[in-house]
MIMINU-908140 format. One line per 8 residues: for each residue x, z negated, y of C-alpha. Coordinates in steps of 0.05 Angstrom, whole numbers. Example, Ala and Ser with C-alpha at 12.3 -4.5 7.8 and 13.67 -1.06 7.14 Angstrom:
BEGIN
246/-156/-90; 273/-143/-21
END
This chain:
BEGIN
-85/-188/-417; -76/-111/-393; -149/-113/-372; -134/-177/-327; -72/-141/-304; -110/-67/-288; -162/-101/-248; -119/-137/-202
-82/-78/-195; -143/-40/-180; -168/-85/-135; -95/-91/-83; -87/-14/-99; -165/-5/-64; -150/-49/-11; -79/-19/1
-113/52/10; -173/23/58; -124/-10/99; -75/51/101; -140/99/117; -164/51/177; -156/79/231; -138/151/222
-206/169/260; -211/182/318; -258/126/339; -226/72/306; -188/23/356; -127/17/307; -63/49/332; 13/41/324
51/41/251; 25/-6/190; 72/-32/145; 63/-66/79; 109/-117/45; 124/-101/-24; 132/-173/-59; 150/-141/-122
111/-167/-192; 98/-94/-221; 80/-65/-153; 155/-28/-136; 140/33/-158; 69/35/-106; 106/59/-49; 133/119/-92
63/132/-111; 28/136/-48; 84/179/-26; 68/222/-77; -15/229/-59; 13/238/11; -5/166/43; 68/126/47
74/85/109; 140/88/138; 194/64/89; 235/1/114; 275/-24/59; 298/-110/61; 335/-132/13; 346/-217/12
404/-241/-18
END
């Protein structure tokens, strides 16, 4: 089970990082602000952790009621 769980985590956490790193070159034709959407299911805390390694998106917080 936590070796299911670690690998998809692994996987969305490599994927979160490559999209959040596109575009920081110069020659890349990205531009403008990228956001994420936090669906929840054990991913809350990832916004706190990227802030920590220094790669948080801007923080806009939605909460549905």
């Amino acid at each position: 089970m936590l070796a299911r769980y670690y690998a998809r985590w692994a996987a969305l956490r490599k994927m979160l990082l490559e999209f959040l790193s596109y575009g920081k070159n110069n020659d890349d034709r990205c531009c403008g602000k990228k956001q994420i959407s936090s669906p929840g299911a054990g991913f809350d805390t990832t916004y706190f952790q990227l802030q920590d390694e220094g790669n948080a998106p801007h923080l806009l917080e939605l909460y549905l009621m």
